[in-house]
C-alpha positions as CSV (number, residue, x, y, z in Angstrom):
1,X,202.8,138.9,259.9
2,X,204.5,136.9,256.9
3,X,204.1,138.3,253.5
4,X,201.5,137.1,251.2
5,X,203.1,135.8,248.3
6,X,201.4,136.4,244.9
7,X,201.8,134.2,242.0
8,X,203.1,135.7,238.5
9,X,200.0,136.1,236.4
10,X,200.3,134.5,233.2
11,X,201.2,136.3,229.8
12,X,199.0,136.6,226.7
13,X,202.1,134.8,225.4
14,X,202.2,132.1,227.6
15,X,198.4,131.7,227.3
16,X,198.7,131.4,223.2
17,X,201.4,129.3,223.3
18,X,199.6,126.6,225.8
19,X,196.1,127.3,223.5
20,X,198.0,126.2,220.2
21,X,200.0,123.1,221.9
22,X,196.0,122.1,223.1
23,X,194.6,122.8,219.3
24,X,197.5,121.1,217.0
25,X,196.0,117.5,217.6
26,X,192.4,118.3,217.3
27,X,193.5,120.8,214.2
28,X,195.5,118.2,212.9
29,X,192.2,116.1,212.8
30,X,190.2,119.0,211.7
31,X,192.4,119.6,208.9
32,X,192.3,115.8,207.7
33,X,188.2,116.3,207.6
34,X,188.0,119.5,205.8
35,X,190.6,118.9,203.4
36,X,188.3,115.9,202.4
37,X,185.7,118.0,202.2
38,X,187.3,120.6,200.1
39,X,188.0,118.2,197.9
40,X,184.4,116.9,197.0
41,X,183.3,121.0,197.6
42,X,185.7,122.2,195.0
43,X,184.9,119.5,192.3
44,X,181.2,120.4,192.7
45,X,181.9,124.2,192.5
46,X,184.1,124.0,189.1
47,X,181.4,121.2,187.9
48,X,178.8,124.2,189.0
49,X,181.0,127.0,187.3
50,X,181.2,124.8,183.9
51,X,177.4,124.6,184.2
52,X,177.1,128.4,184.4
53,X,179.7,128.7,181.5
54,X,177.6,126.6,179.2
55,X,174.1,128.2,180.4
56,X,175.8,131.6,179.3
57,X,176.9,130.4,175.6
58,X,174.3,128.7,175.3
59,X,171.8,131.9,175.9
60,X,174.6,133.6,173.8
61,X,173.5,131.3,170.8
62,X,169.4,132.5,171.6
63,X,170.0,135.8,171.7
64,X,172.0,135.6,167.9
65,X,169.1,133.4,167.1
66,X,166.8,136.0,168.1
67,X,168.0,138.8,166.7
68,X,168.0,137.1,163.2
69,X,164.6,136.3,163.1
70,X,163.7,140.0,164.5
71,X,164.9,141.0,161.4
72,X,163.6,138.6,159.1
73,X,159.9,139.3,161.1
74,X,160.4,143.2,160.3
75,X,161.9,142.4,156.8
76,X,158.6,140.3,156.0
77,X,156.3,143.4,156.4
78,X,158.0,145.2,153.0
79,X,155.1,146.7,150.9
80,X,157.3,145.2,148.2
81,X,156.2,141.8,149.0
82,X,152.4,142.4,148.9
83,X,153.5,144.6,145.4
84,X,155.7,141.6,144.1
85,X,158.3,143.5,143.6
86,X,160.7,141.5,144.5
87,X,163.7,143.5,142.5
88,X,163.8,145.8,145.3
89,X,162.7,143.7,148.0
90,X,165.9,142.3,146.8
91,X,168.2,145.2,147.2
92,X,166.0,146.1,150.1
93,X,167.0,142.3,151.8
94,X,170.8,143.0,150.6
95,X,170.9,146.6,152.7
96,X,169.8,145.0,155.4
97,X,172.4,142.5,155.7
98,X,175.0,145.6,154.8
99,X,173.5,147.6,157.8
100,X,174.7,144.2,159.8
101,X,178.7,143.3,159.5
102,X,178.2,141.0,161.8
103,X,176.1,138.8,159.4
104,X,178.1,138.7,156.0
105,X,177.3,135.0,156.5
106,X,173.9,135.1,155.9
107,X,171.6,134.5,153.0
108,X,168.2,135.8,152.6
109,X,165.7,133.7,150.5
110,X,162.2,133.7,149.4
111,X,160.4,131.1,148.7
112,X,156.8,130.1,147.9
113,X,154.5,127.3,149.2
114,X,155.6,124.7,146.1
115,X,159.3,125.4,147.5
116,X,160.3,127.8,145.0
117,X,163.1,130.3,145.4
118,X,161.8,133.6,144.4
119,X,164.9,135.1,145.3
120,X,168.1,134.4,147.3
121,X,171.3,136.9,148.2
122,X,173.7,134.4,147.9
123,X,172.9,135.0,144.0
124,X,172.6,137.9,142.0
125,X,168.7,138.8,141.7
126,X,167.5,137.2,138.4
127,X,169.9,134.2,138.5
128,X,168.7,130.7,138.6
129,X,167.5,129.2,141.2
130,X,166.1,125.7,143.1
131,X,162.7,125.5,141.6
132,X,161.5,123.1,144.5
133,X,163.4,123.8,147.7
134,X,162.7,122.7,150.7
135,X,164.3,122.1,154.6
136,X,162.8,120.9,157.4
137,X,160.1,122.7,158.6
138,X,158.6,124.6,155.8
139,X,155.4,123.3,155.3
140,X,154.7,124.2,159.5
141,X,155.0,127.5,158.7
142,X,152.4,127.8,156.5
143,X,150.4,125.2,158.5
144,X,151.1,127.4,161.7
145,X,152.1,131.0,160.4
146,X,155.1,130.6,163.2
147,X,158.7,131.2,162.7
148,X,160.9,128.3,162.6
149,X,164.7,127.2,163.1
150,X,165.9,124.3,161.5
151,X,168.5,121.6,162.5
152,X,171.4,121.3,160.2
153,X,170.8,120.2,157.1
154,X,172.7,120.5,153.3
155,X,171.5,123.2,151.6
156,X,170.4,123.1,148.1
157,X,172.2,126.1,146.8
158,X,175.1,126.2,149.0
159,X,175.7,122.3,149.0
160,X,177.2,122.4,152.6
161,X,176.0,121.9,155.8
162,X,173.2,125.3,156.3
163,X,170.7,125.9,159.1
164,X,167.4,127.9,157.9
165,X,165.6,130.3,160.2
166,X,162.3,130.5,158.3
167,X,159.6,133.6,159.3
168,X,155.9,133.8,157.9
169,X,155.4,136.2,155.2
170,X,151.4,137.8,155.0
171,X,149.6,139.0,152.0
172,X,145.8,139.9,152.5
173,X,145.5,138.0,156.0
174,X,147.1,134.6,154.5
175,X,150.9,133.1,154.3
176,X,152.3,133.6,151.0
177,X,155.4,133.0,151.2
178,X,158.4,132.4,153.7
179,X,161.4,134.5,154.3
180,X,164.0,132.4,155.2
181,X,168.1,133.3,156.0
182,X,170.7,130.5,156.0
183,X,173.5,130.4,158.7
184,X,176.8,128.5,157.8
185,X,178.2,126.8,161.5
186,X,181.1,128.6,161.5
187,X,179.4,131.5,162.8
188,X,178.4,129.6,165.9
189,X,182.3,128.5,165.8
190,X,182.9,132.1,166.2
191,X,180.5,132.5,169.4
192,X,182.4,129.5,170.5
193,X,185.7,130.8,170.1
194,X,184.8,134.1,171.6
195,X,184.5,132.4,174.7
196,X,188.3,131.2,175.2
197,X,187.6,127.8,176.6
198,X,191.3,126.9,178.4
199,X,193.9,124.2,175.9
200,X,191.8,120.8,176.2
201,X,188.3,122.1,176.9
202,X,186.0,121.0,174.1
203,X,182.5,122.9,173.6
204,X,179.7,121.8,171.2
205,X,176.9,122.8,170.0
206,X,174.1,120.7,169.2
207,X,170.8,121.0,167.0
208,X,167.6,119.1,168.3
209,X,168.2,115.6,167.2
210,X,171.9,115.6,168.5
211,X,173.5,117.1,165.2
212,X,177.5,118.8,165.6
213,X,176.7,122.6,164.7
214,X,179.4,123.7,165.8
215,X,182.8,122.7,167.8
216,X,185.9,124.5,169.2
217,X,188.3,121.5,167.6
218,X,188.2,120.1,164.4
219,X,185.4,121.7,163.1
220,X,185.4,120.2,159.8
221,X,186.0,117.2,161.1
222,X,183.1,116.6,163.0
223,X,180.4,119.2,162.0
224,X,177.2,117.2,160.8
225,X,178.3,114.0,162.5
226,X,175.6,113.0,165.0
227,X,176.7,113.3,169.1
228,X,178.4,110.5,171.2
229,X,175.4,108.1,172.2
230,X,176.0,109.6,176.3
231,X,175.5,113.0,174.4
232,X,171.9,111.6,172.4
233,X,170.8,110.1,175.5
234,X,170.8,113.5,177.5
235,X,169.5,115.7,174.7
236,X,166.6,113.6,174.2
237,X,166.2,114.1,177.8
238,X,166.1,118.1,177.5
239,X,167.2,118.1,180.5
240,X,171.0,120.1,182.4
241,X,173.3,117.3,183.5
242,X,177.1,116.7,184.7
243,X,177.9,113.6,183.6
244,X,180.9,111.5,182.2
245,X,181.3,110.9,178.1
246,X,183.4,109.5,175.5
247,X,184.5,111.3,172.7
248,X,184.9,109.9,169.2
249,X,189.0,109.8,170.2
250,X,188.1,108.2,172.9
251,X,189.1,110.4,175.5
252,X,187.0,110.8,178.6
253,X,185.2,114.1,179.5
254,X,183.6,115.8,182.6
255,X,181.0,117.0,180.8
256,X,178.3,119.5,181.5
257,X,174.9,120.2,178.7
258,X,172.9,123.1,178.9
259,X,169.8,122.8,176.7
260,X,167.7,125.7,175.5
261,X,163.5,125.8,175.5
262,X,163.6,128.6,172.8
263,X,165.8,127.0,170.0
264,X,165.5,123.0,171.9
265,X,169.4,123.2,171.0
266,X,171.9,122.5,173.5
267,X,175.7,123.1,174.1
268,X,177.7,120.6,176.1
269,X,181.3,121.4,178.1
270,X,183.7,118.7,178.4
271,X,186.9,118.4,180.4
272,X,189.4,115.9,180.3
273,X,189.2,113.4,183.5
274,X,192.7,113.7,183.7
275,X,192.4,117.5,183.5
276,X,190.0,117.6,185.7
277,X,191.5,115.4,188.3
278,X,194.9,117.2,187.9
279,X,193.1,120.6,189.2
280,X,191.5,119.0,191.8
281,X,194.8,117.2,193.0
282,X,196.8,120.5,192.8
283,X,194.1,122.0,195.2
284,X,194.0,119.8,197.6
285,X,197.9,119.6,197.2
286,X,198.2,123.6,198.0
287,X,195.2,123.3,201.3
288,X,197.7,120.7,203.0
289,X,200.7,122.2,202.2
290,X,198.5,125.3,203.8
291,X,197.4,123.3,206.4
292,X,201.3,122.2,207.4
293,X,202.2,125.4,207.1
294,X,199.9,126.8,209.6
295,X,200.2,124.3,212.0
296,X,204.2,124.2,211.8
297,X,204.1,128.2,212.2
298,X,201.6,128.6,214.8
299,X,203.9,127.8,217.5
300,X,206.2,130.4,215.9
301,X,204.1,132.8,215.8
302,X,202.1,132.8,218.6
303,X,205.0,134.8,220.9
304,X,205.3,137.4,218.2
305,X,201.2,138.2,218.4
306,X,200.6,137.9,221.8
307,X,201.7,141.2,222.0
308,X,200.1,142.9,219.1
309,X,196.8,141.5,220.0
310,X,195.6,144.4,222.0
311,X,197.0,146.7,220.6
312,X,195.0,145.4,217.1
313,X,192.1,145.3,218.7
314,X,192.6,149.3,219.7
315,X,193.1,149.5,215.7
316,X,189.7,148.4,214.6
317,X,187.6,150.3,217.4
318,X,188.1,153.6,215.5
319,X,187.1,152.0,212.1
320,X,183.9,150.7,213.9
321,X,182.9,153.7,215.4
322,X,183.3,155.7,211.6
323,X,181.5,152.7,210.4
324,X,178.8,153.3,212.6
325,X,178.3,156.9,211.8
326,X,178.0,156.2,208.2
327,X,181.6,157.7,207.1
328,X,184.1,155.8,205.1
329,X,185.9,153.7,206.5
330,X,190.2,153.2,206.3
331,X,192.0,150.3,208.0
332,X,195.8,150.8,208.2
333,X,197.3,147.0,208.6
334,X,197.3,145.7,211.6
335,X,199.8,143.0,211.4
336,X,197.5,140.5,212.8
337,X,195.3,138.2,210.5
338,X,191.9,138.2,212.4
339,X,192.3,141.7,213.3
340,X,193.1,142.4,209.4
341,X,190.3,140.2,208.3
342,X,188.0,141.9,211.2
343,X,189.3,145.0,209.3
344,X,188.9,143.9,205.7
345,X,184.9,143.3,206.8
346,X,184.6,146.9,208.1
347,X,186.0,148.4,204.9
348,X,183.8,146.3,203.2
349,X,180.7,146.6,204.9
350,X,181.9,150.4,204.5
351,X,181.9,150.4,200.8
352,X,178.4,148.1,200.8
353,X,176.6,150.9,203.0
354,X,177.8,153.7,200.6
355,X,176.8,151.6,197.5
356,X,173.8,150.8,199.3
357,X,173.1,154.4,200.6
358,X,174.1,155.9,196.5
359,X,171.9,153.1,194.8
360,X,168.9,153.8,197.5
361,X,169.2,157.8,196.2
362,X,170.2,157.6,192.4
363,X,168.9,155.6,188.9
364,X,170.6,152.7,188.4
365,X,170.8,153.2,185.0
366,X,171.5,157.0,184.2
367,X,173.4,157.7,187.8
368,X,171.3,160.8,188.0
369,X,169.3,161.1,191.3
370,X,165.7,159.5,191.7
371,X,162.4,160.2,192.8
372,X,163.1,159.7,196.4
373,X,166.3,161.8,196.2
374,X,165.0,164.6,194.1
375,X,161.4,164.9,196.2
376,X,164.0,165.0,199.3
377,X,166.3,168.3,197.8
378,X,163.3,169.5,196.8
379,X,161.6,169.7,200.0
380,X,165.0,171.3,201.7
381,X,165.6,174.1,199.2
382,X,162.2,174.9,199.7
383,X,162.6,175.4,203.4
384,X,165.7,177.5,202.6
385,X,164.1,179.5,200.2
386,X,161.2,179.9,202.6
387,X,163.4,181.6,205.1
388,X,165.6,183.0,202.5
389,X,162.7,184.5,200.7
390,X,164.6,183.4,197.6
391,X,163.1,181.3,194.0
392,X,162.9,177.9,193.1
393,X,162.0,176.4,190.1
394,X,161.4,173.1,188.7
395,X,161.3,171.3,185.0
396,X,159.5,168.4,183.9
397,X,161.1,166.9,180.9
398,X,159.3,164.1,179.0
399,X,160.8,162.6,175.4
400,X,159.1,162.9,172.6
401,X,159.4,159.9,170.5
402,X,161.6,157.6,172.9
403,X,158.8,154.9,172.5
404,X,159.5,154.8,169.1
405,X,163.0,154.2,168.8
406,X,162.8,152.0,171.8
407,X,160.7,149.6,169.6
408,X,162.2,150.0,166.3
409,X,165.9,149.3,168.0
410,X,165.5,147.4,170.9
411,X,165.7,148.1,174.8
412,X,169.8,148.3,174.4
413,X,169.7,151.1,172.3
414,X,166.8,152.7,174.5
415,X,169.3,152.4,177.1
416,X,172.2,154.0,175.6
417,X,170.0,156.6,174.8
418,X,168.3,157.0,177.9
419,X,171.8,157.9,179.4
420,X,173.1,160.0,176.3
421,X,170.2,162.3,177.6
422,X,171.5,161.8,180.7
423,X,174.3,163.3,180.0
424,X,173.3,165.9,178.2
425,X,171.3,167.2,181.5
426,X,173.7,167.6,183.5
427,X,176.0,169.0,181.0
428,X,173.6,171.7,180.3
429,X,173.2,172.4,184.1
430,X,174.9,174.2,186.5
431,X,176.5,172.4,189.9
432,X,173.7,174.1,192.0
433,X,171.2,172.0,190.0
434,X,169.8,168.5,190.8
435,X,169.2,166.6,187.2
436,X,167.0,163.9,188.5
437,X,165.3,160.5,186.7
438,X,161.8,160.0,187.4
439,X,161.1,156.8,185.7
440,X,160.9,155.9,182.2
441,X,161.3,158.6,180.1
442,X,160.6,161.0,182.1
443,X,163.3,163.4,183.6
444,X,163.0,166.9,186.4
445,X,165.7,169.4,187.2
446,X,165.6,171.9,190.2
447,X,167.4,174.9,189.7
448,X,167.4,176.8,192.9
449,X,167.8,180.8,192.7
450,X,166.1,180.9,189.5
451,X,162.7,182.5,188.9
452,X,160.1,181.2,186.6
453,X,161.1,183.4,183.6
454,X,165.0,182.4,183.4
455,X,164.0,179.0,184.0
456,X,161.8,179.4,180.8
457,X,164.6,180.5,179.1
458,X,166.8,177.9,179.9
459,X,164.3,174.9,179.3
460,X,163.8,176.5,175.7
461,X,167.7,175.8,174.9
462,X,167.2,173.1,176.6
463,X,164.6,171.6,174.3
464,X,167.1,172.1,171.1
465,X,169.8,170.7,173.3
466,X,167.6,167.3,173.5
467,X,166.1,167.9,170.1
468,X,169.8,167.0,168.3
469,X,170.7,164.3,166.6
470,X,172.0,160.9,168.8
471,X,174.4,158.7,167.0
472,X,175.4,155.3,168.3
473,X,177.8,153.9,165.9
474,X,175.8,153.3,162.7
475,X,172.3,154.5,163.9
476,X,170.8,157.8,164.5
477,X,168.2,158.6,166.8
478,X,166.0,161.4,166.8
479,X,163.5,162.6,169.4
480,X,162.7,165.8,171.0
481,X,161.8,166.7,174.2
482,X,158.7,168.2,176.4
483,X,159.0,170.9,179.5
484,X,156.6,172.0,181.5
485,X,158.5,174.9,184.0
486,X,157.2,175.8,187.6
487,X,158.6,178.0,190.0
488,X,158.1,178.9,194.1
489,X,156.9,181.0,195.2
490,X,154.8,181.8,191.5
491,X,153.3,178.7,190.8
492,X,153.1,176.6,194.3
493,X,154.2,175.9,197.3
494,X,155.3,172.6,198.1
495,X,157.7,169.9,196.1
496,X,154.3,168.0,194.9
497,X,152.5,170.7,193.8
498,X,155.4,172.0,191.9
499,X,155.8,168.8,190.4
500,X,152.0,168.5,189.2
501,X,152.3,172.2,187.8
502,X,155.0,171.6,186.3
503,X,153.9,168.0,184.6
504,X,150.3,169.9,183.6
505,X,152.5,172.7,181.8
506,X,154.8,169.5,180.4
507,X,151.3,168.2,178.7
508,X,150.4,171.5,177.6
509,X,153.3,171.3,175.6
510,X,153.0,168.2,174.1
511,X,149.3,169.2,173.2
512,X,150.4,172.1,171.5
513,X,152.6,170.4,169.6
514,X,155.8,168.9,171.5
515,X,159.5,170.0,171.5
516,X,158.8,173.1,173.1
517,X,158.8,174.8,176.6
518,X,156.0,175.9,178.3
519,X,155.3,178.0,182.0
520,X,152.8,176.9,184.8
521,X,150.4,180.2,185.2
522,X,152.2,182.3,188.0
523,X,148.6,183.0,189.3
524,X,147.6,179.7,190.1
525,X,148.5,177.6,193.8
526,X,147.7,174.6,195.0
């Protein structure tokens, strides 16, 4: 019988070579369609980015706002007001703006409902002042009792271009006065400037009938001059826009406004067309030189990985299956795009499952472990203590005072010192013990080996370790701290009831007085 002949099976080579001769015409096309899209999708993002930029600044110029009048509302409560003694309201006023470097340029005034200056830092106290001032807004704010912020406007005692941020001042139920500071534009120059716009940006900020607070070029130039008409046209319609403008040189702009509900001011973003265009062009210069580039190399290429493909693909089926158990994942390169983008992913979804699993167990905020977490240790020491026939103990710690400074200094400072605690736990603890953040102000440690006794002992130094002193920069802080101790097998035996002794105990402290310690009876169980 003849031979049966078999035909030569075809190489991956061979295969990739015939696939990219099929694909360079209908990539070619392709490439022609998405580089036109690219175009129109990258002049949208950077319009959308510039957008974002000037939402930011622009709630960077709130928050500044905000912060003033804070401290003009808590300034306005002095019992030297309702005493008239405004001599050391004065100094009082003065210290204030000491305790804040930041505002060196601003001036605190008072001033009465006929417009009179009763005082004002810019002067020495007793010098002469306006005896009938007035700027926009004062009468509302003793026809409404409501804070107000001014546009720009010139200022009687300055005699250059002042904004007022005016708060209610109350005597026996009624508005007596107003306590007013005055902001010079440069200082929203500064927030400007903070932001490094690139060479040719121009950013603006705008009061609500169009005014020039503030610019990043030729401040002087143009600060109290009224907005390009494009500009006006927008602001009155207190609305976000990209659109195109002219500026007083007459240059074109991209330009972006963001405009602001709590101040109704508004910041606007302008790039030069020719700026603009010029990124654009050099994008869509570098996606067809990319484009070329990929479509000349293929063909090269293609014999070179047709015999790295498998053994790429081997590469990443080790990564999967780590990936799959939960273990971090490493990707050693692969010398193959896809199979190094394929392995890129892995690592990535490697480090998002470890984030995800930490951030699912831990505080966001402090690092320490939470509820879930700690109610989870909790529950497997006790097993091993169980069949150990070993202690455990647990300590509820709740801050005395947090509320307090919290209020007084604002949610960033109850932060820092939410953490500074924080740290202090687990400086304070051993390695064997889980430091754990309930919520709020309320903190637990497990300490496993330790009876109820030693754990008394060590929540009582702990109490004067939380007790000291916090500094951040300039301010002090000062709180103590509450413990109620439990212990297994003394007090209970399961993580909850541990926890409810130990938070009873944590009250009983408070009750008798706070920063102290205090033990769940041994005798009782749940």
């Amino acid at each position: 019988m003849p031979s049966m002949k078999t035909k030569r099976a075809p190489t991956i080579r061979s295969k990739l070579l015939l696939l990219v001769i099929a694909c360079v015409v209908p990539a070619a096309l392709m490439a022609v369609a998405l580089i036109t899209y690219e175009y129109q999708r990258t002049r949208e993002q950077l319009s959308q980015t510039l957008l974002g930029t000037a939402r930011a600044m622009m709630s960077g110029v709130d928050r500044d706002l905000a912060s003033i009048e804070s401290s003009l509302v808590a300034l306005a409560t002095s019992p030297y007001l309702a005493a008239n003694d405004f001599r050391t309201f004065y100094d009082q006023a003065r210290q204030v703006l000491a305790a804040r470097a930041e505002d060196d340029d601003i001036n605190i005034a008072l001033l009465d409902i006929t417009g009179k200056q009763h005082l004002n830092t810019r002067r020495p106290f007793g010098a002469p002042l306006p005896v009938q001032s007035y700027f926009p807004g004062l009468k509302t704010i003793y026809e409404d009792g409501k804070p107000v912020i001014t546009d720009l406007f010139i200022g009687q005692v300055t005699l250059t271009p002042i904004l007022v941020i005016g708060v209610p001042v109350y005597i026996n139920g009624k508005v007596a006065y107003n306590l007013n500071a005055g902001i010079f534009p440069q200082r929203f120059e500064e927030l400007l400037q903070q932001q490094k716009l690139p060479a040719g940006w121009i950013a603006a900020i705008f009061d609500s009938k169009g005014t020039i607070v503030a610019r990043t070029s030729e401040m002087q130039r143009f600060v109290g001059k009224k907005a390009t008409p494009e500009i006006i046209e927008n602001i009155s319609a207190n609305n976000e826009k990209i659109f195109s403008s002219t500026t007083y040189d007459g240059i074109t702009m991209h330009t972006v406004l963001s405009h602001s509900e709590i101040s109704n001011w508004s910041i606007a973003i302008g790039i030069p067309n020719e700026a603009f265009t010029l990124e654009l062009r050099n994008t869509l210069l570098k996606l067809i030189l990319a484009t070329l580039i990929l479509l000349a190399g293929s063909l090269a290429i293609a014999w070179m990985i047709g015999g790295r493909i498998a053994a790429s693909i081997r590469g990443l089926t080790g990564p999967a299956l780590e990936l799959g158990r939960g273990k971090k994942v490493h990707v050693p390169p692969l010398h193959l795009r896809e199979a190094d983008e394929v392995g890129g992913s892995l690592i990535r979804a490697s480090e998002m499952l470890q984030k995800a699993q930490h951030q699912a167990n831990h505080d966001v905020l402090t690092g320490l472990a939470n509820r879930g977490l700690f109610d989870e240790i909790v529950n497997q020491q006790l097993a091993l203590c169980e069949r150990n026939q070993t202690s455990l103990s647990v300590l509820y710690i709740d801050l005395d005072g947090f509320k307090a400074v919290n209020d007084a200094y604002g949610h960033e400072t109850g932060d820092q010192l939410l953490c500074e605690v924080a740290a202090r736990l687990k400086a304070s603890s051993r390695h064997s013990d889980l430091v754990a953040r309930l919520g709020g102000d309320e903190f637990a440690i497990v300490m496993v080996g330790t009876g109820l006794k030693d754990a008394a002992f060590f929540a009582e130094k702990l109490v004067e370790s939380l007790s000291a002193v916090y500094v951040f920069g300039n301010l002090s802080a000062h709180i103590s701290a509450s413990i109620g101790v439990a212990s297994y097998p003394d007090c209970a035996l399961t993580s909850d009831a541990l926890l409810q002794y130990a938070d009873r105990a944590m009250y009983q402290a408070k009750g008798a007085g706070r920063r102290q310690a205090v033990m769940a009876p041994p005798a009782e169980r749940m």
